[in-house]
BALOBA-1460 file (C-alpha; in Angstrom, 3 decimals):
// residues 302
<rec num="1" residu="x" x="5.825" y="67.149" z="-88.677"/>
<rec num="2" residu="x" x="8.149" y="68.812" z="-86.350"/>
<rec num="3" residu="x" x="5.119" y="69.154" z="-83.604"/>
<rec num="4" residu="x" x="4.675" y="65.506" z="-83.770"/>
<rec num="5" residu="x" x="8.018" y="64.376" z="-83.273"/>
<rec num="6" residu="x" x="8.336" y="66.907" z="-80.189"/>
<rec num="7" residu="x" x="5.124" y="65.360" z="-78.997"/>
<rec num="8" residu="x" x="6.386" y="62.013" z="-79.187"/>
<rec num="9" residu="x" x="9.455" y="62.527" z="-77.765"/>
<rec num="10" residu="x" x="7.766" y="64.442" z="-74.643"/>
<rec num="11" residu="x" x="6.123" y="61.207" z="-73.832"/>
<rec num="12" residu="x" x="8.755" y="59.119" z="-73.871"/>
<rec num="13" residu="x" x="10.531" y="61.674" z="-71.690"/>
<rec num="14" residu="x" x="7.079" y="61.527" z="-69.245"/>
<rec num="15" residu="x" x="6.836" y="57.444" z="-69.650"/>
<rec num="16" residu="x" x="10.537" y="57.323" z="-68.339"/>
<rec num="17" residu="x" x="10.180" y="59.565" z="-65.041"/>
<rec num="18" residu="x" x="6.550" y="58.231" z="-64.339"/>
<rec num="19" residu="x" x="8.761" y="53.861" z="-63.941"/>
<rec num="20" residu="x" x="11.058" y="55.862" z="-61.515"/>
<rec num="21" residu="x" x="7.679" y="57.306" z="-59.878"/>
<rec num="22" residu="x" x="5.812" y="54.034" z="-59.327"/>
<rec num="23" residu="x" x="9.446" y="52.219" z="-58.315"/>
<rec num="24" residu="x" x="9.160" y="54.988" z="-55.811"/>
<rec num="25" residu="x" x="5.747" y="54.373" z="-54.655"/>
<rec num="26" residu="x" x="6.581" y="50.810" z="-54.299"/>
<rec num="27" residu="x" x="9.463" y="51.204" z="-52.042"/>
<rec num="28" residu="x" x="7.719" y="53.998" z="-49.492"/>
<rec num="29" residu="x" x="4.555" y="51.230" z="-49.538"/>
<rec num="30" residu="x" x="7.169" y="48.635" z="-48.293"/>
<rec num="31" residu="x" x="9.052" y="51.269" z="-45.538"/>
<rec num="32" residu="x" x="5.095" y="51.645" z="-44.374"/>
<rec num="33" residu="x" x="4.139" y="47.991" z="-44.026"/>
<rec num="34" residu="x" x="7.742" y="47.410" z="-42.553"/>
<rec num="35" residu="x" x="7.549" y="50.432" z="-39.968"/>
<rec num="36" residu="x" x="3.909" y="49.225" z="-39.192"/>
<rec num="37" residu="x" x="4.597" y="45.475" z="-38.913"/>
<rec num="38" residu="x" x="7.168" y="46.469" z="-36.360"/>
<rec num="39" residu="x" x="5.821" y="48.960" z="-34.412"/>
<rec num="40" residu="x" x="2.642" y="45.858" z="-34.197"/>
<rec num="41" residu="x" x="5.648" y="43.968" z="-32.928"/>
<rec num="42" residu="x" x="6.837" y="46.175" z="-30.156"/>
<rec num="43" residu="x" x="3.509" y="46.790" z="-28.495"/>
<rec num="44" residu="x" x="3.177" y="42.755" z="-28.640"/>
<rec num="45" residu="x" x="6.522" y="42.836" z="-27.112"/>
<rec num="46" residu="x" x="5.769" y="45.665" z="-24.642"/>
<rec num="47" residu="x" x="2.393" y="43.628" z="-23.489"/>
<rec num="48" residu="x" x="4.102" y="40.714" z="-22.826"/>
<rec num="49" residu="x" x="6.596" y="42.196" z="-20.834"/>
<rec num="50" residu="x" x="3.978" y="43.919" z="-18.941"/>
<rec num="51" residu="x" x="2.116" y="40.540" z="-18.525"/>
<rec num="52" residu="x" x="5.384" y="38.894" z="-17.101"/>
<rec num="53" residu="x" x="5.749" y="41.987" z="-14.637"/>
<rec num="54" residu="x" x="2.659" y="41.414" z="-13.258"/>
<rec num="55" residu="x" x="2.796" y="37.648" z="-12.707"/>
<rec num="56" residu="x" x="6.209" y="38.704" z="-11.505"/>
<rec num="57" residu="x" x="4.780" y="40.478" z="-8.878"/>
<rec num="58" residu="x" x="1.849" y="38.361" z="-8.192"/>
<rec num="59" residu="x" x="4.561" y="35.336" z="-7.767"/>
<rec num="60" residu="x" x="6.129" y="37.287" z="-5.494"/>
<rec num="61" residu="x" x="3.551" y="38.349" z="-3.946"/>
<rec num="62" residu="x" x="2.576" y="34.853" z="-2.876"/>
<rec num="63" residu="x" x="5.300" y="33.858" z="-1.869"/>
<rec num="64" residu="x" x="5.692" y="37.021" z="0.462"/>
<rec num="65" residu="x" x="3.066" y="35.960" z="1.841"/>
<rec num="66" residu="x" x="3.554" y="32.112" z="2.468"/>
<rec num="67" residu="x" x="6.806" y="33.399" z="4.387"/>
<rec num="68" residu="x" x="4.968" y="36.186" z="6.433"/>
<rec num="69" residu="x" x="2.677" y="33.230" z="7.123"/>
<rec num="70" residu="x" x="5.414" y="30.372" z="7.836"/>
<rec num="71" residu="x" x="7.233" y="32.954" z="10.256"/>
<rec num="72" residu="x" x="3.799" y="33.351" z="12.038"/>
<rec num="73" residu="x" x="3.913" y="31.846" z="15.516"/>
<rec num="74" residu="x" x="0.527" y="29.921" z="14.731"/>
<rec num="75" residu="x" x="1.588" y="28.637" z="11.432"/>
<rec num="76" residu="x" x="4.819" y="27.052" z="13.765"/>
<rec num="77" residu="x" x="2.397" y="25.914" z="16.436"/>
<rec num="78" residu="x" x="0.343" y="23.906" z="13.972"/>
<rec num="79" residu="x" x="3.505" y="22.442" z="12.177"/>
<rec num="80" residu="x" x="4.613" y="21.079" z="15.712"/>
<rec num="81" residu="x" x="1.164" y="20.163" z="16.004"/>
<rec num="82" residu="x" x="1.374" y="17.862" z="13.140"/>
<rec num="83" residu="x" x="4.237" y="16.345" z="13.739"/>
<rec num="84" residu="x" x="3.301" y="15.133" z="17.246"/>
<rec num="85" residu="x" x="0.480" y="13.972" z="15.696"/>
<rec num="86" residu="x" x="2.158" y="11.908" z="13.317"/>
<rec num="87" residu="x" x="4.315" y="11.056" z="15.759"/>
<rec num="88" residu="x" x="1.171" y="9.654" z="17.847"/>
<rec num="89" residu="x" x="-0.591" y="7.836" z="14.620"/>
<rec num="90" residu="x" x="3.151" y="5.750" z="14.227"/>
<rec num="91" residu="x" x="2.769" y="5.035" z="18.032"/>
<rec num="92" residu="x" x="-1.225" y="4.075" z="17.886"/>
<rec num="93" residu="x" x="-0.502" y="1.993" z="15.161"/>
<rec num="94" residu="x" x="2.113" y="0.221" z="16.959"/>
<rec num="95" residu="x" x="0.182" y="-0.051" z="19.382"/>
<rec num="96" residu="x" x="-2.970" y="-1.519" z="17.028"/>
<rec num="97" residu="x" x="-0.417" y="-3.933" z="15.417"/>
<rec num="98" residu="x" x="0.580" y="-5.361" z="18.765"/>
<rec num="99" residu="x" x="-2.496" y="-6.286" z="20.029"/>
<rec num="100" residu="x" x="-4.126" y="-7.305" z="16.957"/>
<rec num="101" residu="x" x="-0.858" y="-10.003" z="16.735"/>
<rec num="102" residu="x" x="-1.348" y="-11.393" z="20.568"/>
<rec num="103" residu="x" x="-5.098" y="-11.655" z="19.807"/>
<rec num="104" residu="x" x="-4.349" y="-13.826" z="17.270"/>
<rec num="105" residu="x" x="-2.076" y="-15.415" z="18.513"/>
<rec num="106" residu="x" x="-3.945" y="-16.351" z="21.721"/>
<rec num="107" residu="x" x="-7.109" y="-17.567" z="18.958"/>
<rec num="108" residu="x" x="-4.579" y="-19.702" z="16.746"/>
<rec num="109" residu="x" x="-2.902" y="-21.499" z="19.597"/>
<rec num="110" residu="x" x="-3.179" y="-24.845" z="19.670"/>
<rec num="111" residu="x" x="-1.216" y="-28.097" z="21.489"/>
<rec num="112" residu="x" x="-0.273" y="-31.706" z="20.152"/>
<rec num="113" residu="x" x="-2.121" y="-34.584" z="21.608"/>
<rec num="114" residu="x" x="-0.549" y="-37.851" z="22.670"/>
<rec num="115" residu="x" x="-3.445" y="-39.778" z="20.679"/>
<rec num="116" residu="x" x="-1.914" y="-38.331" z="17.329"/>
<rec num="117" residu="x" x="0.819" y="-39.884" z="17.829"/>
<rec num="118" residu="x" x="-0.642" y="-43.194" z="19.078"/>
<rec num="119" residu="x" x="-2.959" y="-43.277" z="15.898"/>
<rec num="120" residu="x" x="0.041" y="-42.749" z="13.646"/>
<rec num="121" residu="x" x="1.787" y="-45.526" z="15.225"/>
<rec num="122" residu="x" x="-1.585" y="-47.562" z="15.028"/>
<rec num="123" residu="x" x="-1.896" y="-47.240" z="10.994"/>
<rec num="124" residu="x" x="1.607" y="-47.269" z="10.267"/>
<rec num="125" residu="x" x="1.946" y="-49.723" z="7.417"/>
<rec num="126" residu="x" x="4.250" y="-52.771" z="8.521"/>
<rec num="127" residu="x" x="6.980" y="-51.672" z="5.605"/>
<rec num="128" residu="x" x="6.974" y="-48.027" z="6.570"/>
<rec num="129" residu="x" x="9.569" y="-46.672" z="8.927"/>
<rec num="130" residu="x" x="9.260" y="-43.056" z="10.438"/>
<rec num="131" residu="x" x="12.186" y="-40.901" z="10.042"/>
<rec num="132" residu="x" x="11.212" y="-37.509" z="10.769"/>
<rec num="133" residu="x" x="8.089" y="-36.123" z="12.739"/>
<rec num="134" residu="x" x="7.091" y="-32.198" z="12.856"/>
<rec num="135" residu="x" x="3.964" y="-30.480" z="14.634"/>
<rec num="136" residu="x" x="3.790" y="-27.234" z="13.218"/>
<rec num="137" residu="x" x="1.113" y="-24.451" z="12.658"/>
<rec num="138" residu="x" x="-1.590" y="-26.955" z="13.341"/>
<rec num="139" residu="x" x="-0.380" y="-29.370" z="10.887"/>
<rec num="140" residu="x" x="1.687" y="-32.817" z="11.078"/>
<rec num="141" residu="x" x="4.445" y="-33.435" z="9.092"/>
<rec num="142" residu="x" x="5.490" y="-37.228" z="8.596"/>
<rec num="143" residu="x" x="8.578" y="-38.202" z="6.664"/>
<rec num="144" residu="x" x="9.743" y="-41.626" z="6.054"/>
<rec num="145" residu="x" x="10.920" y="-44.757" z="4.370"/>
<rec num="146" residu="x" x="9.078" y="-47.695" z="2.232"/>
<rec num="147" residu="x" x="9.511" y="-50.634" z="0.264"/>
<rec num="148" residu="x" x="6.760" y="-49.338" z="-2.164"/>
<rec num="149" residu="x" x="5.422" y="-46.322" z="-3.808"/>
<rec num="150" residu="x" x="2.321" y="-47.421" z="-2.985"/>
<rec num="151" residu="x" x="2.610" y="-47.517" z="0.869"/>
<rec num="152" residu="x" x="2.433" y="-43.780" z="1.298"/>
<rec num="153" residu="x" x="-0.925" y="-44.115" z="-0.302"/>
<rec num="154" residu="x" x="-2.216" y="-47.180" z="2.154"/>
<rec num="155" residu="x" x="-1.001" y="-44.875" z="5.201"/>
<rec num="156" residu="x" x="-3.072" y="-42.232" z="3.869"/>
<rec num="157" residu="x" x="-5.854" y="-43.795" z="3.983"/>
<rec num="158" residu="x" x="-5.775" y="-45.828" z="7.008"/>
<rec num="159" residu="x" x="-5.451" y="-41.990" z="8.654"/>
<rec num="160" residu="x" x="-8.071" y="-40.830" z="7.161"/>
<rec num="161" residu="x" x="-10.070" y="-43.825" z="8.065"/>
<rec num="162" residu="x" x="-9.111" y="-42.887" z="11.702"/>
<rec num="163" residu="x" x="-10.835" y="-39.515" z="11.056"/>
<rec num="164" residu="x" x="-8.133" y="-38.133" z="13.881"/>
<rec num="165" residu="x" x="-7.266" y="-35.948" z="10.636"/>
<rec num="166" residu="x" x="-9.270" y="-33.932" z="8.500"/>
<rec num="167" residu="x" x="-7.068" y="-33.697" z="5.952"/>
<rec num="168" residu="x" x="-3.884" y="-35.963" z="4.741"/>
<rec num="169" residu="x" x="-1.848" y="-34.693" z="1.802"/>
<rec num="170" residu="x" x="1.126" y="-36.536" z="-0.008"/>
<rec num="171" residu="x" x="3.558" y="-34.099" z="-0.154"/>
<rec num="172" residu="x" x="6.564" y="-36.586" z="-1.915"/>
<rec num="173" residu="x" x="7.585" y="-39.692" z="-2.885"/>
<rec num="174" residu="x" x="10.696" y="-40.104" z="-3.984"/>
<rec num="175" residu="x" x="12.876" y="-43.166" z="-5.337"/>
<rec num="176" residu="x" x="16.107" y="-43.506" z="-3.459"/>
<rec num="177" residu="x" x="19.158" y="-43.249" z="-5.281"/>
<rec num="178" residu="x" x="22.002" y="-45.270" z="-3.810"/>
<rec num="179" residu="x" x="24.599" y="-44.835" z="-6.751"/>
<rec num="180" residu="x" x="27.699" y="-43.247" z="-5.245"/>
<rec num="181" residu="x" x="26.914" y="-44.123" z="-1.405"/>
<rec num="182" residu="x" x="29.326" y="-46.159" z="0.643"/>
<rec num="183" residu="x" x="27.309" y="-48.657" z="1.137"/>
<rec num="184" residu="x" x="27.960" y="-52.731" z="2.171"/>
<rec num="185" residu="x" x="25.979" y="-54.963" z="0.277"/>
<rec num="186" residu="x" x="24.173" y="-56.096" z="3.459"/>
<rec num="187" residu="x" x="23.022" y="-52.211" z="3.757"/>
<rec num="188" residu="x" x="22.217" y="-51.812" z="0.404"/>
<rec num="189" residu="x" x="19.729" y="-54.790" z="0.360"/>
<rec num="190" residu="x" x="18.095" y="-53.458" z="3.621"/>
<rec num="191" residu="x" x="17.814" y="-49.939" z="2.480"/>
<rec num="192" residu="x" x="14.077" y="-49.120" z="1.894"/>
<rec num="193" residu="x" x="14.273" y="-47.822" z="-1.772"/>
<rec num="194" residu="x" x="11.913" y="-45.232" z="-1.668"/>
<rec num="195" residu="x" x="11.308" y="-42.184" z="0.636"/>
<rec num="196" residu="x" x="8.380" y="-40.015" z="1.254"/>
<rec num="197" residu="x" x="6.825" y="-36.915" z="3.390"/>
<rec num="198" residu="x" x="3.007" y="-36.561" z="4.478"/>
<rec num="199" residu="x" x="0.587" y="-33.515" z="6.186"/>
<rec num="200" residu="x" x="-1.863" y="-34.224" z="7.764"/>
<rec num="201" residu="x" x="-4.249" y="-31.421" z="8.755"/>
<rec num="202" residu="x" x="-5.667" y="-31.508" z="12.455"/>
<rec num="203" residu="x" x="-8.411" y="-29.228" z="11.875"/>
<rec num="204" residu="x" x="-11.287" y="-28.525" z="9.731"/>
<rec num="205" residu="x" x="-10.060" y="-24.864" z="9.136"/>
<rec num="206" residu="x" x="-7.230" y="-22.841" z="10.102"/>
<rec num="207" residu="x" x="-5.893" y="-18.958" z="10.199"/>
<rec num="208" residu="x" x="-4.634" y="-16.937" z="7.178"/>
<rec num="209" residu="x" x="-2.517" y="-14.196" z="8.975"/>
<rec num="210" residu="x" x="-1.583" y="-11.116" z="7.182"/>
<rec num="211" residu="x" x="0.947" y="-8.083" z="7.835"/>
<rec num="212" residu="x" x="2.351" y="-5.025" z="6.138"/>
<rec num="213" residu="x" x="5.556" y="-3.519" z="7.068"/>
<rec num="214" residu="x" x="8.354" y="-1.470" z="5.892"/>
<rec num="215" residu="x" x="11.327" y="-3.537" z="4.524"/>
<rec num="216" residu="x" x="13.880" y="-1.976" z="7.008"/>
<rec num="217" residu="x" x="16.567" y="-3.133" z="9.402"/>
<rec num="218" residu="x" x="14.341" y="-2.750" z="12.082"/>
<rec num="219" residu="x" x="10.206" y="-2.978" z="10.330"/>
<rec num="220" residu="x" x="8.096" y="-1.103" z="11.569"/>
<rec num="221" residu="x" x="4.135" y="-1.836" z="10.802"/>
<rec num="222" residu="x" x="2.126" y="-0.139" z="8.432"/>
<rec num="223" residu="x" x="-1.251" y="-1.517" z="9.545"/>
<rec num="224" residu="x" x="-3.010" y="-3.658" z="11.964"/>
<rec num="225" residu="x" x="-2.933" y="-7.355" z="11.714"/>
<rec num="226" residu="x" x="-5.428" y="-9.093" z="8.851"/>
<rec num="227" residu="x" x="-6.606" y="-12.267" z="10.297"/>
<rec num="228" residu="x" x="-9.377" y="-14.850" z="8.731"/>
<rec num="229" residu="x" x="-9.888" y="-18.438" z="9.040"/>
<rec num="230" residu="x" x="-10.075" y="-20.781" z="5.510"/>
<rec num="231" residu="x" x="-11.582" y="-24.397" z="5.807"/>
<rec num="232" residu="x" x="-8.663" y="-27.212" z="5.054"/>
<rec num="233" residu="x" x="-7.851" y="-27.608" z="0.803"/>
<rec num="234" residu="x" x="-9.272" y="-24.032" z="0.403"/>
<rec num="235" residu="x" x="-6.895" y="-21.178" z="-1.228"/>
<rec num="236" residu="x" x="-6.190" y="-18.099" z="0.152"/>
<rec num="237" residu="x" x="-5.161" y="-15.386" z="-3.292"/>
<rec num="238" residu="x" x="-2.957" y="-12.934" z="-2.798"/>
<rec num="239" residu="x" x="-3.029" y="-10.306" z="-5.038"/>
<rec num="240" residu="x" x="-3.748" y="-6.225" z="-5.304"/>
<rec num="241" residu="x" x="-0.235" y="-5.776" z="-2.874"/>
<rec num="242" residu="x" x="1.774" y="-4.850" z="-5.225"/>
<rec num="243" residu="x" x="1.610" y="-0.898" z="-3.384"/>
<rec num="244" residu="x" x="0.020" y="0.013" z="-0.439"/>
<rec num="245" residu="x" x="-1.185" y="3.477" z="0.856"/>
<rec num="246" residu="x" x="-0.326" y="4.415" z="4.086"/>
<rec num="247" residu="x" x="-2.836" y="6.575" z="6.592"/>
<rec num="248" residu="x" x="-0.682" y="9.292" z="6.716"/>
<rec num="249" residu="x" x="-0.544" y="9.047" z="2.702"/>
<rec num="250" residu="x" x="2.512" y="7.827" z="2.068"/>
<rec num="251" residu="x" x="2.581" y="5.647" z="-1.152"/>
<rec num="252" residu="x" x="4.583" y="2.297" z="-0.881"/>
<rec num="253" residu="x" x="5.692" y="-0.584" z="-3.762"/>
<rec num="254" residu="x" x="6.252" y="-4.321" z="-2.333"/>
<rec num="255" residu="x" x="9.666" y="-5.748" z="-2.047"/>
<rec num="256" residu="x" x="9.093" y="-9.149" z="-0.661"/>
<rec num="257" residu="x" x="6.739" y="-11.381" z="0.753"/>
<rec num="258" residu="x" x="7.455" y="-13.753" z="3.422"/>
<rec num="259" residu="x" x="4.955" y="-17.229" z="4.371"/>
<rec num="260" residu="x" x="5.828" y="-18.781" z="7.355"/>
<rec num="261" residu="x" x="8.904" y="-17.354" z="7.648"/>
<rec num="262" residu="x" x="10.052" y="-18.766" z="4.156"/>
<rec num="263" residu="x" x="10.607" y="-15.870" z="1.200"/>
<rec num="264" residu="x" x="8.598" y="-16.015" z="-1.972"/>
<rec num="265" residu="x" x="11.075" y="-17.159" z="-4.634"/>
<rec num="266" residu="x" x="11.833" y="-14.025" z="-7.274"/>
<rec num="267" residu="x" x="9.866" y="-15.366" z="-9.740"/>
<rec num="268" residu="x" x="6.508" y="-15.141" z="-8.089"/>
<rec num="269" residu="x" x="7.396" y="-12.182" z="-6.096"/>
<rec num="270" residu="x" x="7.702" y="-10.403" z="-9.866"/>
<rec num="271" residu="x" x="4.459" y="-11.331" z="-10.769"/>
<rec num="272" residu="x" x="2.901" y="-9.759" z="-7.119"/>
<rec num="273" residu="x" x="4.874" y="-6.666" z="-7.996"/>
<rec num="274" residu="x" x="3.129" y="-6.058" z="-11.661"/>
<rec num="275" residu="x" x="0.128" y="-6.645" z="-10.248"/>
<rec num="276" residu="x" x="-0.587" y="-10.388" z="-10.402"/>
<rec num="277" residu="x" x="-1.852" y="-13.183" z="-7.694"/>
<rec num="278" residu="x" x="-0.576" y="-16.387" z="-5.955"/>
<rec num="279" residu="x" x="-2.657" y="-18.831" z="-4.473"/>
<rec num="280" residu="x" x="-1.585" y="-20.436" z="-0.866"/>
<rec num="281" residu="x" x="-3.353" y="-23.575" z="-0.054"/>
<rec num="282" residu="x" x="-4.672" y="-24.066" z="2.888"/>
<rec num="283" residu="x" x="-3.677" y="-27.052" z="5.569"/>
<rec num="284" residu="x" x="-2.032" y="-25.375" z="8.322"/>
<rec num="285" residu="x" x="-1.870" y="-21.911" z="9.680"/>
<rec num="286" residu="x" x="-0.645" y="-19.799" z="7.689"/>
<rec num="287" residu="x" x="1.493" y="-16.027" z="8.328"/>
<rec num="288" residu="x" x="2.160" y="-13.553" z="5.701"/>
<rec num="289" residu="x" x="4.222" y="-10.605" z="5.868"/>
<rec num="290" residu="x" x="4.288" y="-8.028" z="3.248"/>
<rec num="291" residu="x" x="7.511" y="-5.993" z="3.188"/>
<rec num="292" residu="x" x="7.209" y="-2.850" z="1.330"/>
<rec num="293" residu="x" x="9.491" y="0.338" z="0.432"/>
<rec num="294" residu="x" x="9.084" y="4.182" z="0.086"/>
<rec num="295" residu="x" x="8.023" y="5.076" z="-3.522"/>
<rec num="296" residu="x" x="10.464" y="7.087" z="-5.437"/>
<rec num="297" residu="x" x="7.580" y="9.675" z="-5.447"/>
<rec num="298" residu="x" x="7.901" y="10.248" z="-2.042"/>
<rec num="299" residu="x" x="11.596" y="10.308" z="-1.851"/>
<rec num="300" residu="x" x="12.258" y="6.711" z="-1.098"/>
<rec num="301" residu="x" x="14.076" y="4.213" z="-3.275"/>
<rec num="302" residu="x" x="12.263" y="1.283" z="-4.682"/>
């Protein structure tokens, strides 16, 4: 009886030292995995650092040797090379612009004749009075006054009967407001109430101009002059100039547009800029200049 209670209590004793044993066992397996995980950690660290060194080096390197090579007298010739080369493309193109523009300006020149004007006066409708006359660009401009809104439409086609014009256009007609003028009643009855402003095309076709520049005090050309001739009532579409590559490969955005020396309102100039189109009809010559800036990815300011 006595063995077995010694027995029993020498296993408790051996079931209470063997918890502290495994706790033990537990604790060193941690320290292991711990001391392993970070020793994984410094190599990774060590690696990397060694990586970085080497690009380090390699960086430098490179860039060693761009400057040995920018301090080399042929690297300095050929820089000085380029730029009076570039110097000599701006001049060329000058140049190119300058003749391209006399060219076609010698092709697109073109005189009033006396019989225009003796035709004119030959149809003239007996209540129609001439107030204005304009020769410009090949075209005719007649403004006057009437006692109907229908005379504007006899005149036009007793000129185009006289097929001295190829094309006549009725550009207004307007009814005459006399409220507020200081007028006598003998002036106000004689006043033609309505007003009104013709073309009248002289040829069958006529020159669409085009140039680039850049939009600067003084412009200065970034390509030869574009010239085509349209037949009379066609359209010439502008659109795809909303940037423009240069040859030396400088990227540009457009910043106005200019036709016949009048400058597309904002609206339409908006629509050019994202990428849309206009559509110029065609019954005179006609000159468009295309002002552009710098893009802001090469340093300029849009």
């Amino acid at each position: 009886m006595l063995n077995t209670k010694k027995m029993e209590l020498s296993k408790k004793d051996m079931n209470f030292f063997s918890e502290f044993s495994s706790s033990s066992g537990q604790v060193s397996s941690y320290m292991s995995l711990i001391l392993i995980v970070f020793i994984s950690l410094l190599i990774l660290g060590s690696a990397l650092y060694l990586v970085l060194i080497l690009q380090s080096a390699a960086v430098r390197s490179d860039i060693n040797k761009v400057t040995n090579e920018m301090s080399n007298q042929n690297f300095t010739d050929a820089a000085a090379k380029y730029n009076q080369n570039t110097a000599d493309i701006n001049s060329l193109n000058q140049k190119y612009f300058d003749m391209t523009s006399l060219f076609a300006r010698v092709s697109n020149m073109s005189k009033v004749d006396s019989q225009y004007m003796d035709t004119i006066q030959k149809n003239l409708p007996v209540d129609v009075v001439i107030t204005d006359f304009k020769y410009e660009k090949g075209a005719i401009e007649i403004k006057g006054l009437c006692d109907s809104s229908y005379s504007p439409l006899d005149f036009i086609e007793r000129l185009d009967s006289s097929k001295m014009f190829t094309n006549v256009d009725i550009s207004d007609i307007t009814k005459i407001d006399i409220t507020g003028m200081d007028l006598l009643p003998a002036e106000a009855a004689a006043m033609k109430p309505y007003s009104f402003t013709l073309v009248g095309s002289l040829e069958s076709s006529y020159p669409v101009t085009l140039t680039r520049f850049v939009d600067a005090a003084q412009p200065v050309p970034l390509s030869a002059l574009d010239s085509q001739n349209l037949a009379v009532g066609s359209s010439y579409t502008l659109t795809g100039i909303s940037s423009y590559t240069a040859s030396d490969g400088s990227a540009y955005t457009l910043s106005n547009v200019i036709i016949n020396q009048i400058s597309l309102d904002a609206t339409k100039l908006a629509a050019l800029q994202q990428g849309g189109s206009y559509d110029i009809r065609v019954t005179s010559s006609i000159e468009i200049k295309l002002l552009y800036k710098l893009s802001a990815s090469n340093g300029g300011v849009q």
